[in-house]
RORO-541396 format. One record per residue (C-alpha): residue in three letters; x, y, z. Coordinates in nm, 4 decimals, m for minus. Example, Ala and Ser with C-alpha at 12.3 -4.5 7.8 and 13.67 -1.06 7.14 Angstrom:
<rec r="ALA" u="1.2300" v="m0.4500" w="0.7800"/>
<rec r="SER" u="1.3670" v="m0.1060" w="0.7140"/>
This chain:
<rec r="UNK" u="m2.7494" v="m1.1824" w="1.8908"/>
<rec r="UNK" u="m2.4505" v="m1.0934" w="1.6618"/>
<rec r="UNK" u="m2.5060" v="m1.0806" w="1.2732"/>
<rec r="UNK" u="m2.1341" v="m1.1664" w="1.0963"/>
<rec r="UNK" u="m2.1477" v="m1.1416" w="0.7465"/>
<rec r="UNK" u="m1.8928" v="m1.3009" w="0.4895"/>
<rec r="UNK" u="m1.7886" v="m1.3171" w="0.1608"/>
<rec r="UNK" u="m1.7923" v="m1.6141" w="m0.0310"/>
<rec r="UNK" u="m1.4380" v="m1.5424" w="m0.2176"/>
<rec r="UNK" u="m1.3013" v="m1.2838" w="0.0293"/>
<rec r="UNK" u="m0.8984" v="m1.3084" w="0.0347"/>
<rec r="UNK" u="m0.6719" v="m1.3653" w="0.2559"/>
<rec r="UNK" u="m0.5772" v="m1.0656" w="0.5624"/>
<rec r="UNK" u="m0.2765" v="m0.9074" w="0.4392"/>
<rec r="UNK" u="0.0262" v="m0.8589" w="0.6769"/>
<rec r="UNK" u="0.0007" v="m0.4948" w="0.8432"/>
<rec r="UNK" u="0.1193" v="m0.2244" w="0.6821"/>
<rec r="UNK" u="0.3126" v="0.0320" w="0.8804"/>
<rec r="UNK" u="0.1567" v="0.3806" w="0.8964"/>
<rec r="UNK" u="0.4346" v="0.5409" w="0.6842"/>
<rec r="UNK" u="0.4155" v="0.2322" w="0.4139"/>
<rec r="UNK" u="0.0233" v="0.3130" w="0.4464"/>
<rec r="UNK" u="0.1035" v="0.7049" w="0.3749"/>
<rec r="UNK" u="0.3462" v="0.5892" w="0.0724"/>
<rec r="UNK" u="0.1135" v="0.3683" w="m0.0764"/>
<rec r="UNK" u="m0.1795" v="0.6031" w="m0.0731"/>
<rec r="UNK" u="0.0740" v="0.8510" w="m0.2737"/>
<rec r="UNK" u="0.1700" v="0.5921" w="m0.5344"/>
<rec r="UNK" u="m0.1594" v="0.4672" w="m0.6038"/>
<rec r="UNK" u="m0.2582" v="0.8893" w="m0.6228"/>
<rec r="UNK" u="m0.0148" v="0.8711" w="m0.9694"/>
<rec r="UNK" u="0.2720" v="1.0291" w="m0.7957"/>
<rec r="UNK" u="0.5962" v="0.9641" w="m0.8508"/>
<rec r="UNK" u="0.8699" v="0.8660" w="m0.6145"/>
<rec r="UNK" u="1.0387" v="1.2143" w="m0.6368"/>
<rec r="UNK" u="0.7112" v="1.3730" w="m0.5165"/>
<rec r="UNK" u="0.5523" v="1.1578" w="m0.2763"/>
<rec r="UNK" u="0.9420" v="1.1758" w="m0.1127"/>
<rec r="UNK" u="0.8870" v="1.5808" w="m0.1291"/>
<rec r="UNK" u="0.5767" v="1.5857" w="0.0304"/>
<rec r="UNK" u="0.6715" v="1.3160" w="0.3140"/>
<rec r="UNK" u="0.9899" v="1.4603" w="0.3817"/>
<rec r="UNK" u="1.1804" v="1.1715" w="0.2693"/>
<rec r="UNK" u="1.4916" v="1.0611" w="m0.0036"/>
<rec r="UNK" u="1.3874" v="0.8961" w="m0.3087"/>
<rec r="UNK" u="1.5979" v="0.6113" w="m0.1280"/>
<rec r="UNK" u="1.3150" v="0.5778" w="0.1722"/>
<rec r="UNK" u="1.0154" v="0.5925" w="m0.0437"/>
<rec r="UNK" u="1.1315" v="0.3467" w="m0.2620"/>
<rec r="UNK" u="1.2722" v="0.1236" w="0.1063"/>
<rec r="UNK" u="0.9138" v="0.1615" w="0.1763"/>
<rec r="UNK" u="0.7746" v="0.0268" w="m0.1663"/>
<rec r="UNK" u="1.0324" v="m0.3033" w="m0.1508"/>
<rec r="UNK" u="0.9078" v="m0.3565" w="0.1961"/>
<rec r="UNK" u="0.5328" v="m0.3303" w="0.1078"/>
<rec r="UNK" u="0.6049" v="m0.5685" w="m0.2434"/>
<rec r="UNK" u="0.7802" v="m0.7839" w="m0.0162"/>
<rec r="UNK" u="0.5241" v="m0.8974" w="0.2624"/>
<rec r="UNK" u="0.2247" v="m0.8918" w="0.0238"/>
<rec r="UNK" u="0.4045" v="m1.0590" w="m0.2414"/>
<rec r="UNK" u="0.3269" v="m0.7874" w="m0.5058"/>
<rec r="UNK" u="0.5510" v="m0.7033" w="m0.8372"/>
<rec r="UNK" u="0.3953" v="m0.4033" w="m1.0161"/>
<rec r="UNK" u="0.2887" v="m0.0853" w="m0.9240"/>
<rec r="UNK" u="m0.0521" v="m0.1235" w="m1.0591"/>
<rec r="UNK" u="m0.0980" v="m0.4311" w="m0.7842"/>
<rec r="UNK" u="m0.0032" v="m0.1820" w="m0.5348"/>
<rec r="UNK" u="m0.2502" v="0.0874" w="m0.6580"/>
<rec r="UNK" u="m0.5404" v="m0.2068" w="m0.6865"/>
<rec r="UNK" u="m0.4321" v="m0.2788" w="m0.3258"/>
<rec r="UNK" u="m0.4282" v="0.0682" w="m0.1859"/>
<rec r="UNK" u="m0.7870" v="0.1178" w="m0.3645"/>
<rec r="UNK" u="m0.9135" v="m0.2408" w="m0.2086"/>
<rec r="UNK" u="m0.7449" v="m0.1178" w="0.1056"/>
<rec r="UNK" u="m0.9310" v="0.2511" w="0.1066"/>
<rec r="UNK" u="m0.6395" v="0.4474" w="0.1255"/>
């Protein structure tokens, strides 16, 4: 026997995130700024802020706090 347990206001799955948005996001939502979390990736300013669009895109989020909320709802 299988014990499933729910939530009664859990939301809705997010779309995936791809392992370098994940990486990205977890820097952001650290407090570190574009230049920096593109230093320590190995990235452009350009990319890491590609990356952010593309997250705020497919989860429909505007601010960078919604994106640190998510990344801290997410565990990263």
């Amino acid at each position: 026997m299988s014990l499933t347990i729910t939530t009664p206001h859990a939301e809705a799955p997010t779309p995936a995130l791809a392992p370098r948005e994940q990486e990205t996001l977890r820097h952001i939502a650290a407090g570190r700024t574009y230049l920096q979390t593109a230093r320590h990736m190995g990235l452009s300013q350009h990319t890491v802020d590609a990356y952010l669009r593309r997250i705020r895109a497919k989860l429909g989020i505007n601010s960078t706090a919604e994106l640190t909320r998510l990344a801290v709802s997410l565990g990263l």
